[in-house]
N, CA, C and O of each residue as an XYZ file, in Angstrom:
564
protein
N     100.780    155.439    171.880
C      99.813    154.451    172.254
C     100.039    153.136    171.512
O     100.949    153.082    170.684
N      99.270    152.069    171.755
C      99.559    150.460    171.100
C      99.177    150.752    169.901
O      99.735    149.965    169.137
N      98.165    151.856    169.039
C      98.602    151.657    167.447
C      99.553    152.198    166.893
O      99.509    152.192    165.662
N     100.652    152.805    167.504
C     101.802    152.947    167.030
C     102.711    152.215    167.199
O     103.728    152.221    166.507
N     102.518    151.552    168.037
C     103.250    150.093    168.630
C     102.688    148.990    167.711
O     103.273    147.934    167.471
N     102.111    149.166    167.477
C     101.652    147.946    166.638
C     102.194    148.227    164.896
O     102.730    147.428    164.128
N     101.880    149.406    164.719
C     102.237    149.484    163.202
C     104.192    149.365    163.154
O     104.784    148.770    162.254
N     104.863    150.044    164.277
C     106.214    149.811    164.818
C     106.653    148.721    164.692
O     107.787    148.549    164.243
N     105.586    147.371    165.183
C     105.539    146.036    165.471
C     105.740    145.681    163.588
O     106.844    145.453    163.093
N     104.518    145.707    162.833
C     104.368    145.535    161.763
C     105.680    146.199    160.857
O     105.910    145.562    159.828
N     106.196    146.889    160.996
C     107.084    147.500    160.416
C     108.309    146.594    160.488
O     108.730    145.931    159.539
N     108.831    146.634    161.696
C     110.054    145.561    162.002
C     109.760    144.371    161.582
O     110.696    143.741    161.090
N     108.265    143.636    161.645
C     108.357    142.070    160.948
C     108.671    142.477    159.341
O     109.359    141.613    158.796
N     108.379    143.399    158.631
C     108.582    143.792    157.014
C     109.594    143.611    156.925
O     110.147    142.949    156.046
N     110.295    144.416    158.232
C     112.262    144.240    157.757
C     112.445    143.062    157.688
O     112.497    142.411    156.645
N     112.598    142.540    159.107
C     113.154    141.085    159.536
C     112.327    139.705    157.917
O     112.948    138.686    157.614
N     111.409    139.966    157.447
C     111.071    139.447    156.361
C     111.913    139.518    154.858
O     112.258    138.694    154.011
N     111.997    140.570    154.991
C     112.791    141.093    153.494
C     114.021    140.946    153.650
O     114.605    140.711    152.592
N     114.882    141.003    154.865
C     115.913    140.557    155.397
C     116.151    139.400    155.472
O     117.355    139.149    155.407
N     115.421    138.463    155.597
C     115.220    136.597    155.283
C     115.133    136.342    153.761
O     115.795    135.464    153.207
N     114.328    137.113    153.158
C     114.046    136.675    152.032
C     115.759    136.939    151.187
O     116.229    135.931    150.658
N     116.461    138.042    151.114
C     117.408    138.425    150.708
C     118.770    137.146    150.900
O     119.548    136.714    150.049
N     118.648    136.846    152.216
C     119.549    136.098    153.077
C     119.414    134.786    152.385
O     120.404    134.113    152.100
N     118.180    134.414    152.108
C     118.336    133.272    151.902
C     118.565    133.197    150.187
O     119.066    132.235    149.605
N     118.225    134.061    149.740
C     118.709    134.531    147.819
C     120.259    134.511    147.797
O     120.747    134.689    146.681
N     121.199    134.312    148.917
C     122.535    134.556    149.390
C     122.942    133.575    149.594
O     124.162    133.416    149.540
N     121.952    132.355    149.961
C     122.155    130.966    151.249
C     123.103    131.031    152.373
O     124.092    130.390    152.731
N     122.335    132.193    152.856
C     122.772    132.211    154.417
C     121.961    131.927    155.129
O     121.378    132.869    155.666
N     121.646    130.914    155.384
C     120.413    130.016    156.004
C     120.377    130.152    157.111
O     119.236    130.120    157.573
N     121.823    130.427    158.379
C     121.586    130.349    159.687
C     120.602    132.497    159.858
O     119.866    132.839    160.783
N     120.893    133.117    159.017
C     120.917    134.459    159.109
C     119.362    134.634    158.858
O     118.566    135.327    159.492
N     119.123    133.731    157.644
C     117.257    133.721    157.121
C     116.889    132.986    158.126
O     116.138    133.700    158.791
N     116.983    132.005    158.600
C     116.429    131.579    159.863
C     116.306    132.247    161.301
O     115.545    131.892    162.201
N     116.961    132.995    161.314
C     116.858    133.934    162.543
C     116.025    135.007    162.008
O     114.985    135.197    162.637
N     116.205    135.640    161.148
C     115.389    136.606    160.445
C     113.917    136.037    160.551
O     113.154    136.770    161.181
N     113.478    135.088    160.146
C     112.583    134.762    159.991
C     111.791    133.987    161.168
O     110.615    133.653    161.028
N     112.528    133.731    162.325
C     111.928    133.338    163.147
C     111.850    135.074    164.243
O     111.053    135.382    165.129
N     112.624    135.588    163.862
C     111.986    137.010    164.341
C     111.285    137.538    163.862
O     110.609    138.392    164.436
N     111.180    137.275    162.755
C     109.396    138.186    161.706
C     108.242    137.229    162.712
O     107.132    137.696    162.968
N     108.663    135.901    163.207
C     107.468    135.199    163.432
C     107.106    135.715    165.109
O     105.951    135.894    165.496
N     108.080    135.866    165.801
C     108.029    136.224    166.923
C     107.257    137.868    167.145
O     106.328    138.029    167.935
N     107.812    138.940    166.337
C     107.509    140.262    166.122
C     105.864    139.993    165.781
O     104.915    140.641    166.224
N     105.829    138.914    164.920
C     103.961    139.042    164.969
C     103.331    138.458    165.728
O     102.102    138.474    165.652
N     103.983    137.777    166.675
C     103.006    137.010    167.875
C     103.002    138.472    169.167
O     102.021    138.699    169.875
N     104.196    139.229    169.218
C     104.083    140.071    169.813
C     102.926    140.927    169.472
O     102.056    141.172    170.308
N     102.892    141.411    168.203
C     101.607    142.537    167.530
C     100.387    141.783    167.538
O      99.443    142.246    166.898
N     100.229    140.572    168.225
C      99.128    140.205    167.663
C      98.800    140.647    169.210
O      98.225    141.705    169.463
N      99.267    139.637    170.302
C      99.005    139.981    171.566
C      98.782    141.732    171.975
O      97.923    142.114    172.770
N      99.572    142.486    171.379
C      98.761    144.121    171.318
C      97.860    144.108    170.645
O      97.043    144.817    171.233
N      97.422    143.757    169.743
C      96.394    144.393    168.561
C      95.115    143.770    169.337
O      94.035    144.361    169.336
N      95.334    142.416    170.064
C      93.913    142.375    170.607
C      93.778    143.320    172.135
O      92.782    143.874    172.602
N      94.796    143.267    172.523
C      94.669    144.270    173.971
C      94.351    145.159    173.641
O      93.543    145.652    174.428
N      94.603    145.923    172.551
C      94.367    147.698    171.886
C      92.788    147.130    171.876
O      92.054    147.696    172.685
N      92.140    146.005    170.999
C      90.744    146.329    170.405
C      89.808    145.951    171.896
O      89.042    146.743    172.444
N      90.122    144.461    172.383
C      89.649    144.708    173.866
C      89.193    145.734    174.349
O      88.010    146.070    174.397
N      90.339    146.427    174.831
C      90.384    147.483    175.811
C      89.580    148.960    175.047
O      88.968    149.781    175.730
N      89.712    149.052    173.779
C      88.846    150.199    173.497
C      87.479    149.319    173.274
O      86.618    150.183    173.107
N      87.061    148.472    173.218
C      85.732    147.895    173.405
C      85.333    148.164    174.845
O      84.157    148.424    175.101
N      86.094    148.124    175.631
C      86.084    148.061    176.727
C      85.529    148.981    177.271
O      84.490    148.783    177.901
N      86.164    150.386    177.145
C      86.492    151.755    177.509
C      85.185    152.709    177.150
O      84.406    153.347    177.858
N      85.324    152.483    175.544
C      84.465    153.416    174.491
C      83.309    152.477    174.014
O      82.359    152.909    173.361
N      83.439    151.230    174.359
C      81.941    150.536    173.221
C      82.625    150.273    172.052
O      82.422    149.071    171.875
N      83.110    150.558    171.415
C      83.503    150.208    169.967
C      84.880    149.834    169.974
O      85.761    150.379    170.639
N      85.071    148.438    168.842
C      86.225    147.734    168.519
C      87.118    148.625    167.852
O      88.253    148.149    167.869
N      87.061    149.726    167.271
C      88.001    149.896    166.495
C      87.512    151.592    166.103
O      86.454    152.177    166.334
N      89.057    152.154    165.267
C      88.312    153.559    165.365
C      87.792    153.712    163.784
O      88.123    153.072    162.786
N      86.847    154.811    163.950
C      86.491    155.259    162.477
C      87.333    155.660    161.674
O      88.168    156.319    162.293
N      87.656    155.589    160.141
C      87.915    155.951    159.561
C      87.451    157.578    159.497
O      86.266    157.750    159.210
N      88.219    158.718    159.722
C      87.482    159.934    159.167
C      87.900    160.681    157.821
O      87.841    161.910    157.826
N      88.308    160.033    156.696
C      87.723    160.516    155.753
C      86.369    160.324    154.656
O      85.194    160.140    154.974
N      86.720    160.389    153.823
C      85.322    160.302    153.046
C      85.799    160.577    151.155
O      86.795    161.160    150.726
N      84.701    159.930    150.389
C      85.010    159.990    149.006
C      86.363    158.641    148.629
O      86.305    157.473    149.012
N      87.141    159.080    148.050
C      87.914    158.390    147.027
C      88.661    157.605    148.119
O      88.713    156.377    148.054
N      89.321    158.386    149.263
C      89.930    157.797    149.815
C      89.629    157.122    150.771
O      90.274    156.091    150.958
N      88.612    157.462    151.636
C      87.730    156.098    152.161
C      87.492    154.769    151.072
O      87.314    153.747    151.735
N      87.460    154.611    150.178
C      87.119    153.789    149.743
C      88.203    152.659    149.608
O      88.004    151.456    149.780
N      89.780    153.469    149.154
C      90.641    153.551    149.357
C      91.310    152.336    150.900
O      91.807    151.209    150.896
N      91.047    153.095    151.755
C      91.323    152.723    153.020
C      90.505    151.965    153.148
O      90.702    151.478    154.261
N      89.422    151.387    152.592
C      88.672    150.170    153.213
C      88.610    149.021    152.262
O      87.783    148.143    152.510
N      89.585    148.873    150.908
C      89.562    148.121    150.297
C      90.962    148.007    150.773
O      91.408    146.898    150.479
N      91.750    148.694    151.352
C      93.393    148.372    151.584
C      92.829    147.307    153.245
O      93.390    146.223    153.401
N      91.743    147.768    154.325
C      91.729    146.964    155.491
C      91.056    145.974    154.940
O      91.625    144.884    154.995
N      89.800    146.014    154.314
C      89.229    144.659    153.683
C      90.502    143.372    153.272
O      90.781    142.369    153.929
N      90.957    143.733    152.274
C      92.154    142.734    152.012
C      93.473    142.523    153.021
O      94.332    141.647    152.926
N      93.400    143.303    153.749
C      94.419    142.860    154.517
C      93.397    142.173    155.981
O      93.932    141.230    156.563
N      92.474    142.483    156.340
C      92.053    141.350    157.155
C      91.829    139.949    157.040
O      92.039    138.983    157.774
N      91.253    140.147    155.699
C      91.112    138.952    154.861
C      92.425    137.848    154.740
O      92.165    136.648    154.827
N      93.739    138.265    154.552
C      95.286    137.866    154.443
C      95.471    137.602    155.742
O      95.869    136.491    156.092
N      95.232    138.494    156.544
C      96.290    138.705    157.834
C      95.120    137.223    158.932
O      95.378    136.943    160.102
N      94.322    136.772    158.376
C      93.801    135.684    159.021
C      94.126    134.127    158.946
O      93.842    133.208    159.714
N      95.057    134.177    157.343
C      95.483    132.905    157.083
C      97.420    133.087    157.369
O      98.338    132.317    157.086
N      97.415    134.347    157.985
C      99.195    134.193    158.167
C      99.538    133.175    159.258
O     100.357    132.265    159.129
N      98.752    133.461    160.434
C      99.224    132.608    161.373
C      99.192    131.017    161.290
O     100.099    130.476    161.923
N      98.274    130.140    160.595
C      98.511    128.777    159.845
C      99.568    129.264    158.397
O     100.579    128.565    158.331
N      99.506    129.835    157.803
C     100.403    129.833    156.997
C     102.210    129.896    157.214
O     103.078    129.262    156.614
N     102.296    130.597    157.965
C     103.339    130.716    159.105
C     103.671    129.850    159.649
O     104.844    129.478    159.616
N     102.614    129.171    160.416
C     103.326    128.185    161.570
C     103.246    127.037    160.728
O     103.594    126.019    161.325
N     102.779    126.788    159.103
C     103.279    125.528    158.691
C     104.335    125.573    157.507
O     104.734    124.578    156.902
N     104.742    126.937    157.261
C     106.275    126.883    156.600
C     106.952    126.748    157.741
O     107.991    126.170    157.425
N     106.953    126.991    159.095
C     107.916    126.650    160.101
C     108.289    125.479    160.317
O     109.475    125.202    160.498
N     107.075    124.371    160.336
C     106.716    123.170    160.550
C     107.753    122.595    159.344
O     108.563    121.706    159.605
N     107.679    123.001    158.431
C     108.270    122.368    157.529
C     109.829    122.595    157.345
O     110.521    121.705    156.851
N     110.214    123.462    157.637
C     111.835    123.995    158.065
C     112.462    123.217    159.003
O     113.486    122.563    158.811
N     111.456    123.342    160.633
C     111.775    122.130    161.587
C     111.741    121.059    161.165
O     112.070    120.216    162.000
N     111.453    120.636    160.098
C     111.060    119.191    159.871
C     112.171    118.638    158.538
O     112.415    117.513    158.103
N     112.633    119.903    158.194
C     113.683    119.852    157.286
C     113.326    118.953    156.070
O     114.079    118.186    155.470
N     111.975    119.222    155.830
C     111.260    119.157    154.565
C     111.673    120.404    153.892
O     110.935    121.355    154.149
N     112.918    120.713    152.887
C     113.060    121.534    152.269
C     112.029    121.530    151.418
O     111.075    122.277    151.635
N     112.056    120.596    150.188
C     110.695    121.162    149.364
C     109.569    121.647    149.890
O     109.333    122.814    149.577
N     108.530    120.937    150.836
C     107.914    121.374    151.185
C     108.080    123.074    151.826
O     107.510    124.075    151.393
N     108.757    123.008    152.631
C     109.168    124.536    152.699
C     109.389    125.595    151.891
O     108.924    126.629    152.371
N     109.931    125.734    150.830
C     109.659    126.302    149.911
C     108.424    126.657    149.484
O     107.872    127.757    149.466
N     108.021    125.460    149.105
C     106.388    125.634    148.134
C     105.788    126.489    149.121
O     105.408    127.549    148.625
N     105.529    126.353    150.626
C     104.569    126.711    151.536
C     105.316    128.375    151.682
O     104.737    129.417    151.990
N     106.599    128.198    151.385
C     107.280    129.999    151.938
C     106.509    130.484    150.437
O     105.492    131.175    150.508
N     106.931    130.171    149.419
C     106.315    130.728    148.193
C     105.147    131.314    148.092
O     104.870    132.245    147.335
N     104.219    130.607    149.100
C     102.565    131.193    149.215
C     102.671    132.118    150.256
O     102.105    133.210    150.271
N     103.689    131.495    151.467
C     103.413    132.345    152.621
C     104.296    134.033    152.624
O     103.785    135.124    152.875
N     105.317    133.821    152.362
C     106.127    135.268    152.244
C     105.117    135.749    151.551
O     104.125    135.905    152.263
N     104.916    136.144    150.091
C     103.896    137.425    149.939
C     103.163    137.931    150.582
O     103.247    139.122    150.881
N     101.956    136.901    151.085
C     100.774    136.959    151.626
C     101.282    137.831    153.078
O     100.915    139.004    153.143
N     102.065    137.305    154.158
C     102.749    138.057    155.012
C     103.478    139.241    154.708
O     103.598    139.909    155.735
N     104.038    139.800    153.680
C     104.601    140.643    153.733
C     103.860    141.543    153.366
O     104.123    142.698    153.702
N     102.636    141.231    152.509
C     101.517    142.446    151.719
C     100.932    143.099    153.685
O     101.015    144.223    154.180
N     100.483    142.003    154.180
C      99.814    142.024    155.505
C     100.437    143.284    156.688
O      99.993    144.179    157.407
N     101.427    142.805    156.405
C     102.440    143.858    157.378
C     103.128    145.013    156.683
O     103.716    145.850    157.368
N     103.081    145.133    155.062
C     103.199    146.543    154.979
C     102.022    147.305    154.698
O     102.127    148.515    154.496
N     100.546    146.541    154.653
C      99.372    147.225    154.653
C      98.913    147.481    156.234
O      97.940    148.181    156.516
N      99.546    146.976    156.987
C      99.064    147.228    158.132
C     100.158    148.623    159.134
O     100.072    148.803    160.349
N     100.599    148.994    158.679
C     101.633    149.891    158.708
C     100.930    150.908    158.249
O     100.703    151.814    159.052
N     100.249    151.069    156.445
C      99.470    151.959    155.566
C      98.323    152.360    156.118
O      97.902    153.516    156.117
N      97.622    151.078    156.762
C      96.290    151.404    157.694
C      96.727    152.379    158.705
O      96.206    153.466    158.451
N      97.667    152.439    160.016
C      97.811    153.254    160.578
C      98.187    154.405    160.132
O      97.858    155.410    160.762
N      98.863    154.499    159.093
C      99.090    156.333    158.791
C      98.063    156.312    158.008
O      97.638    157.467    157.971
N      97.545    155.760    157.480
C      95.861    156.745    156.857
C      94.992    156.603    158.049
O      94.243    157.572    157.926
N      94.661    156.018    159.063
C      93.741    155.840    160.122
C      94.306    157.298    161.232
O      93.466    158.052    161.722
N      95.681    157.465    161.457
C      95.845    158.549    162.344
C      96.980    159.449    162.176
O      97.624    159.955    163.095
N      97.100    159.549    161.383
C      98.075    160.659    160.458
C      97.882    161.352    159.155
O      98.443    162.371    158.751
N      96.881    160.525    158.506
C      96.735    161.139    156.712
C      95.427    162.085    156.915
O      95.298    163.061    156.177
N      94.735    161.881    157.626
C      93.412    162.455    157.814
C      93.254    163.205    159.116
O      93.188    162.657    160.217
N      93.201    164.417    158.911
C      92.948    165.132    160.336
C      91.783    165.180    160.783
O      91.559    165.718    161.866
């Protein structure tokens, strides 16, 4: 189903990220630039699922999203790992599209400073959003 597609989604932008980041520790700039404009593409794709997935189960069932079914340590767990990553995963897409801005614009400094804030913040996003799906429908029966 689309949350396996989506965490699939999230998974491949991690690579294609860490794969830029490496590339460009190398200065292979044409290689981090492709890398990295496929981390950007891979999340415009997951984003366009992630709202069709919540849509459509709003849709279907009434409710945006599924329950968490555990409880105790690790619920708490799992909702301080989605808390912070919703929280992140809302400033990627301006954060994103203005280290791009700045690459196209061949404002190196600026690019930097803005990748410096933006790579972490994106990469925490997409390997917590990966973590959300196997504790949401695999860690908990």
């Amino acid at each position: 189903g689309l949350p396996a597609v989506n965490a699939s989604l999230n998974g491949l932008a991690t690579v294609l990220l860490l794969m830029g980041f490496v590339f460009i520790r190398q200065k292979q700039i044409s290689r981090h630039r492709n890398c990295m404009v496929g981390a950007f593409a891979v999340s415009i794709v997951f984003l366009a699922c992630y709202l069709v997935y919540h849509f459509g189960l709003q849709y279907y069932t009434g409710e945006s999203s599924k329950r968490f079914p555990g409880e105790g340590f690790i619920k708490a767990l799992y909702l301080t790992i989605l808390i912070s990553h919703i929280l992140l995963a809302m400033s990627v897409p301006i954060l994103s599209v203005g280290t791009l801005i700045q690459a196209w614009n061949k404002n190196w400094d600026r690019h930097r400073i803005w990748a410096s804030i933006t790579f972490p913040i994106w990469l925490y996003v997409s390997v917590t959003g990966v973590l959300i799906y196997l504790m949401l429908y695999h860690l908990i029966s």
